[in-house]
Backbone as JSON Lines, residues from 0, in Angstrom:
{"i":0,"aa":"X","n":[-36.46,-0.83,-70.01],"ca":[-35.35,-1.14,-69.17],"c":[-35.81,-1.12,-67.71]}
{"i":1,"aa":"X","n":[-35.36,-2.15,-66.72],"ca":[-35.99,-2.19,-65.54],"c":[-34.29,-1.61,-64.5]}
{"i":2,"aa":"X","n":[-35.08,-0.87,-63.67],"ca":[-33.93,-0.5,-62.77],"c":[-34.16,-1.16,-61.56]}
{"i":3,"aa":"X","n":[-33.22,-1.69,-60.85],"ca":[-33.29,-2.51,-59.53],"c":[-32.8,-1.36,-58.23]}
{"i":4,"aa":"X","n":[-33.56,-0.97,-57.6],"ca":[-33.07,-0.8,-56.12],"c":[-32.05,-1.16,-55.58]}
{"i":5,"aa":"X","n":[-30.92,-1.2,-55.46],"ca":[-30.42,-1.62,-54.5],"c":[-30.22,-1.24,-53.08]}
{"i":6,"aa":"X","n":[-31.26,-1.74,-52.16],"ca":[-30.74,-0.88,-50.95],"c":[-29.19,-0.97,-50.12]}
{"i":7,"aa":"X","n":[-28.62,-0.14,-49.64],"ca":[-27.0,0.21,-48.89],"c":[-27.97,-0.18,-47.55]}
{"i":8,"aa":"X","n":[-26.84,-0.6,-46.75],"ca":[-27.45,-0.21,-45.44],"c":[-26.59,-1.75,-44.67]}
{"i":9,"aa":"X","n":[-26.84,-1.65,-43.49],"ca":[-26.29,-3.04,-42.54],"c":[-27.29,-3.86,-42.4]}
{"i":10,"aa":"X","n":[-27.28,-5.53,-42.47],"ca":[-28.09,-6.1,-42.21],"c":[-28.17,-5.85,-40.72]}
{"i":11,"aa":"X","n":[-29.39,-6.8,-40.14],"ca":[-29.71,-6.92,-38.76],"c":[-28.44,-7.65,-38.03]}
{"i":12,"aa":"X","n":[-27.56,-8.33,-38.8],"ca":[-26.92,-9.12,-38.19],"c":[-25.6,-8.41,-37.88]}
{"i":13,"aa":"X","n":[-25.12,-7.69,-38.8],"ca":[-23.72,-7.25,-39.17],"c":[-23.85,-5.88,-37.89]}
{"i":14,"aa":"X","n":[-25.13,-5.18,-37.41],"ca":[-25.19,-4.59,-36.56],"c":[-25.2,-5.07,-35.61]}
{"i":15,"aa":"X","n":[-25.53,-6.45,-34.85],"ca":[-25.92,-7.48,-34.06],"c":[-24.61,-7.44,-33.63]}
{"i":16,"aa":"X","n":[-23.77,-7.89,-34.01],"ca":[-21.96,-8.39,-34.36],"c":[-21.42,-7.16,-33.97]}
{"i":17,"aa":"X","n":[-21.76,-5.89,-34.56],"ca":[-20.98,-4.64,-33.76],"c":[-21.07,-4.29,-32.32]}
{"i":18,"aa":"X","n":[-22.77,-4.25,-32.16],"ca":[-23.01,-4.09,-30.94],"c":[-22.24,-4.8,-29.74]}
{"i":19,"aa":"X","n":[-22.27,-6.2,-30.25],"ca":[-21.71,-6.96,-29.02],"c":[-20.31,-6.94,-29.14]}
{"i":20,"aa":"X","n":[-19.16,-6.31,-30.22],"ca":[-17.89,-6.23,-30.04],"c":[-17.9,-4.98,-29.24]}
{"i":21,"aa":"X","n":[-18.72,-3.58,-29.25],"ca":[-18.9,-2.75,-28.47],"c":[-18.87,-3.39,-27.12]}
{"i":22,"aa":"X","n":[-20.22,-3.89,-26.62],"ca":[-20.2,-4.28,-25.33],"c":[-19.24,-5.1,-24.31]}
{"i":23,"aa":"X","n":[-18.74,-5.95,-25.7],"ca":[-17.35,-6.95,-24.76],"c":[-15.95,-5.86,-24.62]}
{"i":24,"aa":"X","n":[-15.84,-4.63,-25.58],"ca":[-14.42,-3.59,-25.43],"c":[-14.78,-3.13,-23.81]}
{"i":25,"aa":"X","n":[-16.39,-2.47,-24.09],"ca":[-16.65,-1.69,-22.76],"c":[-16.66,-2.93,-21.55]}
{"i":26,"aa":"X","n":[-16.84,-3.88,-21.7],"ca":[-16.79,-5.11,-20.16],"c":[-15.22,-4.88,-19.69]}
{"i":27,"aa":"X","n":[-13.95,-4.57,-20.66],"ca":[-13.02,-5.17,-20.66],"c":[-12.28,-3.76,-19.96]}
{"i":28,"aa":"X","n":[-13.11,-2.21,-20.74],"ca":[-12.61,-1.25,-19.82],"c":[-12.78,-0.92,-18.39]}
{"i":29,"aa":"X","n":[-13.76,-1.36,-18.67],"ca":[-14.48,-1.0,-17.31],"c":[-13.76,-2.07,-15.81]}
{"i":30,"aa":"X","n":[-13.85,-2.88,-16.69],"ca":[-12.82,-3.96,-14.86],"c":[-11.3,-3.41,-15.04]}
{"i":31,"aa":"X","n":[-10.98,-2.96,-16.13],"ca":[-9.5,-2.36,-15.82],"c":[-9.7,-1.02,-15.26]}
{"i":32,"aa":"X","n":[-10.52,-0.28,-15.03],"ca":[-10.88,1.01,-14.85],"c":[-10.89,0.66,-13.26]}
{"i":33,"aa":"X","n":[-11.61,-0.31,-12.87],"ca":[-12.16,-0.58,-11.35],"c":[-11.07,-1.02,-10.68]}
{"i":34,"aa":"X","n":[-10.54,0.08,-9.81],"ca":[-9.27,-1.54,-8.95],"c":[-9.64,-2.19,-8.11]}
{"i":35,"aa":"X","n":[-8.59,-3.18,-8.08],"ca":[-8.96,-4.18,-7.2],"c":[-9.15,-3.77,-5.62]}
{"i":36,"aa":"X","n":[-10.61,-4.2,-5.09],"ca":[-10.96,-3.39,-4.02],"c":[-9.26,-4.02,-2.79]}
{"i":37,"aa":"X","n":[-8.82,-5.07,-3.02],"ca":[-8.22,-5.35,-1.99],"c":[-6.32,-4.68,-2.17]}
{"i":38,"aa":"X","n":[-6.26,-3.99,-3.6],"ca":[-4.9,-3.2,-4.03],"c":[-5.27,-2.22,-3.04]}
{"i":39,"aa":"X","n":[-5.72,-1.83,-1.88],"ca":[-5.69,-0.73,-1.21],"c":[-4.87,-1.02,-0.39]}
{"i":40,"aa":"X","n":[-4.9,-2.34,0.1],"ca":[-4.15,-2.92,1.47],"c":[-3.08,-3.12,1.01]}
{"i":41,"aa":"X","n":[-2.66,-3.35,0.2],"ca":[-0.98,-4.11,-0.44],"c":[-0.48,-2.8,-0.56]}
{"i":42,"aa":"X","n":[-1.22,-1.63,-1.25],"ca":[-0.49,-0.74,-1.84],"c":[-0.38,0.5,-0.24]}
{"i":43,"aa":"X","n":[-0.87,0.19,0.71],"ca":[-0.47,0.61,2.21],"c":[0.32,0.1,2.78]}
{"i":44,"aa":"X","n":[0.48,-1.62,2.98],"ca":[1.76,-2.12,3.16],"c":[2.9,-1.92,2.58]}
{"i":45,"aa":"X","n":[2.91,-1.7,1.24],"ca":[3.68,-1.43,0.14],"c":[4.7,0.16,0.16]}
{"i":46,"aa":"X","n":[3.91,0.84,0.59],"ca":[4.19,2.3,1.05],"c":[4.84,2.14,2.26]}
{"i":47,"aa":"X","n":[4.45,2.06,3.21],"ca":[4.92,1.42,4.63],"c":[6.62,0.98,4.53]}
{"i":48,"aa":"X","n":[6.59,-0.27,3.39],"ca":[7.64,-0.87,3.64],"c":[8.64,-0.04,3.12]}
{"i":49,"aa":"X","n":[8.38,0.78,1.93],"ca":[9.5,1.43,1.3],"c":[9.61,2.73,1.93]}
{"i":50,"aa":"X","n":[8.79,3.39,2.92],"ca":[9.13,4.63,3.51],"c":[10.04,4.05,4.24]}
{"i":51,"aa":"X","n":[9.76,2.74,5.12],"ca":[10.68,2.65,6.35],"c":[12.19,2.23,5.59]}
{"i":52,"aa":"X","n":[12.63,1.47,4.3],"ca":[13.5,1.46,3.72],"c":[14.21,2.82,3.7]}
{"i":53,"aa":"X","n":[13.28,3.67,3.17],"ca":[13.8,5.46,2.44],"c":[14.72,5.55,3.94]}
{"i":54,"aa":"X","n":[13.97,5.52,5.38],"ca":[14.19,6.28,6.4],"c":[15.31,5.95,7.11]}
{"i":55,"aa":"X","n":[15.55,4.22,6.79],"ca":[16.58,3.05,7.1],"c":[17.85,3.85,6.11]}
{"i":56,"aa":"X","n":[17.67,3.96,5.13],"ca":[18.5,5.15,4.57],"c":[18.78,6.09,5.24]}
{"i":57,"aa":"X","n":[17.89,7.2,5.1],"ca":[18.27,8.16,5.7],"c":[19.25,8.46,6.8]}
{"i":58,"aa":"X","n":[18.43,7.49,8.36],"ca":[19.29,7.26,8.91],"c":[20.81,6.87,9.07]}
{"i":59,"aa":"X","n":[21.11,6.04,8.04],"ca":[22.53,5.8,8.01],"c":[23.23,7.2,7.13]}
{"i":60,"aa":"X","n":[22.7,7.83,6.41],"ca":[23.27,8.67,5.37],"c":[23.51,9.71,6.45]}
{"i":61,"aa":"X","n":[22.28,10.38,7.42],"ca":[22.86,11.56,7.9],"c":[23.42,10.93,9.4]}
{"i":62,"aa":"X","n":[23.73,9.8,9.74],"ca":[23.92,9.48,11.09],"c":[22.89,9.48,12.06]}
{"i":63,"aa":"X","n":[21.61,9.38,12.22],"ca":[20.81,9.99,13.12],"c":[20.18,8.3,13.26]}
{"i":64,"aa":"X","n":[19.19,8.8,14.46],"ca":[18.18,7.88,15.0],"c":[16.88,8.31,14.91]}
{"i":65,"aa":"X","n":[16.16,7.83,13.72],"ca":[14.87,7.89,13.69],"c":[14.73,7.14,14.62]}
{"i":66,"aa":"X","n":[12.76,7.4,14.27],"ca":[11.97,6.19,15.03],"c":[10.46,6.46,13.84]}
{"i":67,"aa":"X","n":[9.74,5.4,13.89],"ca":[8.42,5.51,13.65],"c":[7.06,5.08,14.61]}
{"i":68,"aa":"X","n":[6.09,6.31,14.76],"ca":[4.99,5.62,15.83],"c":[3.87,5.32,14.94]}
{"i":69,"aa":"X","n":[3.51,4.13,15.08],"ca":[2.44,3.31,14.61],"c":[1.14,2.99,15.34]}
{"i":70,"aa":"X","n":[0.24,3.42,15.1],"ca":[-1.08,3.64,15.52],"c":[-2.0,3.07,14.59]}
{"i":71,"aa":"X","n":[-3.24,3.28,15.18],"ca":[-4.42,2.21,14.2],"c":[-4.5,2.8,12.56]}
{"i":72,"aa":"X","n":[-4.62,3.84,12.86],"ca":[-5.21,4.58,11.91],"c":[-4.05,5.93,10.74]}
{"i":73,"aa":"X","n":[-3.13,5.47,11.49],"ca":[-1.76,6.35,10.75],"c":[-0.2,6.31,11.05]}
{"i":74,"aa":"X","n":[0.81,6.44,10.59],"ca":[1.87,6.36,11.14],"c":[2.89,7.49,10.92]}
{"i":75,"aa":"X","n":[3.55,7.82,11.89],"ca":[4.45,9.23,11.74],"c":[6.16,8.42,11.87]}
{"i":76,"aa":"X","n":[6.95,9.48,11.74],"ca":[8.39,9.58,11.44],"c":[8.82,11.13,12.35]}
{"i":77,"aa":"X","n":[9.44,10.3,13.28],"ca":[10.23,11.27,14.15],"c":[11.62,10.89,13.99]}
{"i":78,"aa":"X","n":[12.57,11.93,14.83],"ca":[14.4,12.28,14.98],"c":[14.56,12.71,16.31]}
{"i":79,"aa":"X","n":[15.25,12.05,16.55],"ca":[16.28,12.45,18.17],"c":[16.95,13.41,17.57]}
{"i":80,"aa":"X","n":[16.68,14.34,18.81],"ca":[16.91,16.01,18.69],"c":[18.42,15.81,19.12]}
{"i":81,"aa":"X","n":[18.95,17.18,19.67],"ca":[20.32,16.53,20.42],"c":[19.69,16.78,22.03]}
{"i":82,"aa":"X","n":[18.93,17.07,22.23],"ca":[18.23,16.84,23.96],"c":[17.85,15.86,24.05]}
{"i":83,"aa":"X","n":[17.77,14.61,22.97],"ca":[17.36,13.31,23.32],"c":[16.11,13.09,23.32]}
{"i":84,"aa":"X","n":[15.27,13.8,22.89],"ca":[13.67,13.59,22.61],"c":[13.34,13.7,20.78]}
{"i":85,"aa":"X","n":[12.07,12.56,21.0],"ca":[12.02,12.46,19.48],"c":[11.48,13.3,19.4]}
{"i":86,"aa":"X","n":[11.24,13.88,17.9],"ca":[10.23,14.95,17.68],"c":[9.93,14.74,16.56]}
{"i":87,"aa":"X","n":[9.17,15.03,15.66],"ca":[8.36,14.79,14.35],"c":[9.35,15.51,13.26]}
{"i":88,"aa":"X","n":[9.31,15.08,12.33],"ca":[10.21,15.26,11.17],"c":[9.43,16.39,10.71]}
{"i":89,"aa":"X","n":[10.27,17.39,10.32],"ca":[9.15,19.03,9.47],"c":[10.23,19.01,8.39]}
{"i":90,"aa":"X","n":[9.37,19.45,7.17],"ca":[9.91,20.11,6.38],"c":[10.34,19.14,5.12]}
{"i":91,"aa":"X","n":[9.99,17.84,5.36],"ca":[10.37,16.36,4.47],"c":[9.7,16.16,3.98]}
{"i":92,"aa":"X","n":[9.7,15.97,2.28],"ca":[8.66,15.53,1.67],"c":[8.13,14.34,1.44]}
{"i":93,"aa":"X","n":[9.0,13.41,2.29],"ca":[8.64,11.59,1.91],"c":[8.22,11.14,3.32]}
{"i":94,"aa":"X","n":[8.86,11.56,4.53],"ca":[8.6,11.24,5.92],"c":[7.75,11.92,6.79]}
{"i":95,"aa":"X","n":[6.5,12.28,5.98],"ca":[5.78,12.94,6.47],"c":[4.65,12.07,7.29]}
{"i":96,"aa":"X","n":[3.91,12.73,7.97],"ca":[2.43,11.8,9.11],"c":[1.92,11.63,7.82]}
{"i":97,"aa":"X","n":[1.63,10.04,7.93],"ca":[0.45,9.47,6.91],"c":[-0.56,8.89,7.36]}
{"i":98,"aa":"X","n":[-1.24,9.24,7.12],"ca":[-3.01,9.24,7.65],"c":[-3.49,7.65,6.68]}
{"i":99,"aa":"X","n":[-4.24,6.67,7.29],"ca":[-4.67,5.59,6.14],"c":[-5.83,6.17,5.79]}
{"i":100,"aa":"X","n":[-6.36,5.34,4.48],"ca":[-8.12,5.34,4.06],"c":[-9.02,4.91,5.87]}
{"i":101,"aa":"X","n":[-9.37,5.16,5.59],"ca":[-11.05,5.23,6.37],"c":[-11.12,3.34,6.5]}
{"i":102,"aa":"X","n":[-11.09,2.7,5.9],"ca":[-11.12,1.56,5.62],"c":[-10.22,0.26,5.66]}
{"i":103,"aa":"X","n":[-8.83,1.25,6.24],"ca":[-7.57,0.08,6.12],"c":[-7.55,0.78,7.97]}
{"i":104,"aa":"X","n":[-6.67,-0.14,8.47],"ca":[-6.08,-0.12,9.72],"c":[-5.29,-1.23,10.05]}
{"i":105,"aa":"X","n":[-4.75,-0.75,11.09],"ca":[-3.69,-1.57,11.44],"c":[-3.49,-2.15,12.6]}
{"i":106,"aa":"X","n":[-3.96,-3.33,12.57],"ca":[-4.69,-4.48,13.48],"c":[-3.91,-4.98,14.52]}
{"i":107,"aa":"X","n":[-2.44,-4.72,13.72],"ca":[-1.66,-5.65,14.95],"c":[-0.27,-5.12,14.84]}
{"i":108,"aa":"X","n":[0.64,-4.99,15.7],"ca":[1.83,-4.47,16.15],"c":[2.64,-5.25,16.68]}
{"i":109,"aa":"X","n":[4.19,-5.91,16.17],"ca":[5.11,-6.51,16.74],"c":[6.18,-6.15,16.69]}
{"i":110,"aa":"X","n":[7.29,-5.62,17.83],"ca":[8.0,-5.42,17.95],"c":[9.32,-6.34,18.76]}
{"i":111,"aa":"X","n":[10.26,-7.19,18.14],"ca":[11.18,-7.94,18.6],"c":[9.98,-8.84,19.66]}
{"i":112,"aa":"X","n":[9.34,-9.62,18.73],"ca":[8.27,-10.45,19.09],"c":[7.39,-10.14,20.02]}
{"i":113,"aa":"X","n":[7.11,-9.05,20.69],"ca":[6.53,-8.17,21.95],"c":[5.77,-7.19,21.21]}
{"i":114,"aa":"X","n":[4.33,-7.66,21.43],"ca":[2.93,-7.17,21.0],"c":[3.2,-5.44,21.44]}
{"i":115,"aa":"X","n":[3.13,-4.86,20.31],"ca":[3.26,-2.75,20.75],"c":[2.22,-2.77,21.89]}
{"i":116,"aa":"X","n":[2.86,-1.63,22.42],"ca":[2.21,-0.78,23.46],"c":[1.28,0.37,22.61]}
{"i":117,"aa":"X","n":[0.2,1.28,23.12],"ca":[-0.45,1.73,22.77],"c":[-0.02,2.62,21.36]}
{"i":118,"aa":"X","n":[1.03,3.59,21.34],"ca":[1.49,4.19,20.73],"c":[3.02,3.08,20.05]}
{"i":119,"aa":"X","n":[2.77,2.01,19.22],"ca":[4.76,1.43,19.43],"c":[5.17,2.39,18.93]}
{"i":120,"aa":"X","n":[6.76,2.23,18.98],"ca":[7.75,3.13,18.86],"c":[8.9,2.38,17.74]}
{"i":121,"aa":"X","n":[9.06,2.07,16.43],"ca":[9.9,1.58,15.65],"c":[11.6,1.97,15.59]}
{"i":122,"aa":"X","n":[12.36,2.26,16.46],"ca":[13.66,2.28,16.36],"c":[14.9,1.92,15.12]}
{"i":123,"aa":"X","n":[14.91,3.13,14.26],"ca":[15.66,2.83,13.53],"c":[17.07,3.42,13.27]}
{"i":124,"aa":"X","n":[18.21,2.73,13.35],"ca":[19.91,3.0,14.14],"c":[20.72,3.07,12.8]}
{"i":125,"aa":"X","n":[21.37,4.06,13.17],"ca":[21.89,4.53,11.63],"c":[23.24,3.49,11.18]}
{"i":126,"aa":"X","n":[23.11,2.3,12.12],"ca":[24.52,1.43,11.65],"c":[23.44,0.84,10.64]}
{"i":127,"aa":"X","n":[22.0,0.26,10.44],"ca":[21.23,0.28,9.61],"c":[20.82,-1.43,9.88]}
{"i":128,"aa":"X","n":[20.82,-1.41,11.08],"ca":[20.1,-2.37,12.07],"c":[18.54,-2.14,12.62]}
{"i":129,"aa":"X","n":[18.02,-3.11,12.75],"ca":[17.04,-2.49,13.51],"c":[16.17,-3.59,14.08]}
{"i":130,"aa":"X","n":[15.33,-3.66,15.07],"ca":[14.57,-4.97,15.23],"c":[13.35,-5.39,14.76]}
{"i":131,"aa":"X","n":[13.25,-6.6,14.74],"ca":[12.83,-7.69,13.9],"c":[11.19,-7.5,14.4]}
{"i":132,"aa":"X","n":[10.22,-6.88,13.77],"ca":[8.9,-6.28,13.58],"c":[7.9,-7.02,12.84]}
{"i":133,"aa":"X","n":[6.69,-6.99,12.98],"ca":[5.67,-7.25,12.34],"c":[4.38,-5.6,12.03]}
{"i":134,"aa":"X","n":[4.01,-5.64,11.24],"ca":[2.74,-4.49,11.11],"c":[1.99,-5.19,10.17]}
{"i":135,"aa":"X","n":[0.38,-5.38,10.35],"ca":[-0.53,-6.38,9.99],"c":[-1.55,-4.78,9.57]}
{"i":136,"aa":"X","n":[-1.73,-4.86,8.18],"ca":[-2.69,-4.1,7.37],"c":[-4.08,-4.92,7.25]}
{"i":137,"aa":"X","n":[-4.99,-4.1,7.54],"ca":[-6.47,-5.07,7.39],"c":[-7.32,-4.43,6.77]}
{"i":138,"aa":"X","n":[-7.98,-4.86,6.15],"ca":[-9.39,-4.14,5.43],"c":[-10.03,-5.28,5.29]}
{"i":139,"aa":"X","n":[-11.7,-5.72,5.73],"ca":[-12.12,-6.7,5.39],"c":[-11.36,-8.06,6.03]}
{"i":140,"aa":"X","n":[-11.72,-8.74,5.07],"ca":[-10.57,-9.84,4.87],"c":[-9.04,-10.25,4.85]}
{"i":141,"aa":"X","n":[-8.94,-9.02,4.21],"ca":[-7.42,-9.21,3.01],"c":[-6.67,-8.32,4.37]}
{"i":142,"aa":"X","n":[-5.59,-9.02,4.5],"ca":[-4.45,-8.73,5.7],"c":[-2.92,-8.99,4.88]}
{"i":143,"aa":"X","n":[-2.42,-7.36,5.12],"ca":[-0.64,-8.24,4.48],"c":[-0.47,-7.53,6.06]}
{"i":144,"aa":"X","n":[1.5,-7.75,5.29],"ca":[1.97,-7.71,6.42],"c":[3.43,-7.29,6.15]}
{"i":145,"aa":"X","n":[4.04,-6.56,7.02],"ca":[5.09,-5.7,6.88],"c":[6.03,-6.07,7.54]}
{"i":146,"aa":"X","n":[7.01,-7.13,6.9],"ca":[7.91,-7.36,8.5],"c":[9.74,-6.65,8.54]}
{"i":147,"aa":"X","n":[9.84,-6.65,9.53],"ca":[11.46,-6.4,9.22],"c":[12.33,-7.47,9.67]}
{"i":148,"aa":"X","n":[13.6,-7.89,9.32],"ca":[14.21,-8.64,9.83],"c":[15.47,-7.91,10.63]}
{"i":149,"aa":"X","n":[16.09,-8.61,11.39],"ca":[17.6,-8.27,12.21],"c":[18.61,-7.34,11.43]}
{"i":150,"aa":"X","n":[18.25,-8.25,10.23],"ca":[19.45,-8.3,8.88],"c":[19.4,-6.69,8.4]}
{"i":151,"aa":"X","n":[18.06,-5.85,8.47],"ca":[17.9,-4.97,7.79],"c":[16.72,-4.51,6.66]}
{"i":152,"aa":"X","n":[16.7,-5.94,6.64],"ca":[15.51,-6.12,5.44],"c":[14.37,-6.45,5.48]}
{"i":153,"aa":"X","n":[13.63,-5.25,5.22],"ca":[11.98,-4.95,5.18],"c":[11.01,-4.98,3.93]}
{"i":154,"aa":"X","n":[10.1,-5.99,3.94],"ca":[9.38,-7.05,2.98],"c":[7.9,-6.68,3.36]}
{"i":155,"aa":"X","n":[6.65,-6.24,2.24],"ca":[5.82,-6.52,2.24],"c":[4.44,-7.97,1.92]}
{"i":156,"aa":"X","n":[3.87,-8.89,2.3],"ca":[3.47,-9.58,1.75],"c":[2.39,-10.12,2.43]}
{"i":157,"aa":"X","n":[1.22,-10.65,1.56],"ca":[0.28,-11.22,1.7],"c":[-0.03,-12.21,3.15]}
{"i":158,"aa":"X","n":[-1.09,-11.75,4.12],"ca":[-1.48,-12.96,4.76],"c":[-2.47,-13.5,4.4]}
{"i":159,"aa":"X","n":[-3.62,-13.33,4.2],"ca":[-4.83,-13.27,3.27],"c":[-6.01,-12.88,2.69]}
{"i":160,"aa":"X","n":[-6.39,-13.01,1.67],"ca":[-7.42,-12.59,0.95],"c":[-8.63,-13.2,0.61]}
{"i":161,"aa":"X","n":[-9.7,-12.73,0.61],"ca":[-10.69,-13.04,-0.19],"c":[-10.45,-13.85,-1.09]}
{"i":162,"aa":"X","n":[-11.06,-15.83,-1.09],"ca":[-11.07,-16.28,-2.03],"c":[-9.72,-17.36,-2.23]}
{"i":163,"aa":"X","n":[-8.69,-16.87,-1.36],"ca":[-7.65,-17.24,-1.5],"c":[-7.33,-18.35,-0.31]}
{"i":164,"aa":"X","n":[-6.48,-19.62,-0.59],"ca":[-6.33,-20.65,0.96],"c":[-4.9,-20.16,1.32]}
């Protein structure tokens, strides 16, 4: 009686075929893993627009007159005291000084079409008015932009990007 071997095992190929379903899962984690280098700028404009919304709130809810000062590199949230001087908001967990990345700044300043002064000053009136602004986020290339209108309503969006006309 003859007994046959049979060897078990994977061909060269059927391992061939794993390997590279391996390598295409890991291609596919790995760019979802990486963000998009230019989601830094949108998601600063993005922040921007909905603090000054929160604060556009605020203001009307407790009656008061914020303001926001906008600088290259960070922006704060002050309140008219009752002596009539702004002063920095303490003790708030959403309107706090926000510092940007190292890498984003903020290139350009418009206030009721009049380029900011060193420090601008954002005026926001608790009837829930306010004037009509620009704030230009930059990193690189990729520039959005933060505007407000007369109406009330404050919009983040794209000026441009890398790649993009």
């Amino acid at each position: 009686m003859k007994f046959r071997h049979r060897h078990r095992g994977f061909t060269l190929i059927e391992v061939a075929v794993v390997m590279l379903v391996i390598v295409i899962i890991l291609g596919i984690v790995s760019v979802n893993l990486e963000p998009d280098r230019d989601s830094i700028v949108r998601d600063e404009a993005q922040r921007l627009a909905l603090l000054l919304q929160t604060a556009q709130q605020e203001s009307i809810l407790q009656g008061k007159i914020l303001a926001v000062v906008i600088e290259r590199q960070s922006y704060s949230f002050l309140a008219l005291n009752d002596k009539g001087e702004f002063k920095p908001i303490s003790g708030d967990d959403v309107l706090y000084p926000r510092p940007l990345p190292s890498d984003v700044a903020i290139t350009s300043v418009e206030i009721e079409g009049a380029p900011g002064t060193e420090k601008p000053r954002l005026i926001l009136l608790p009837t829930g008015e306010l004037p009509a602004f620009s704030v230009t986020f930059t990193r690189g290339n990729t520039r959005w932009n933060v505007k407000g209108e007369l109406t009330g309503e404050i919009t983040a969006q794209i000026v441009s990007a890398p790649g993009k006309a």
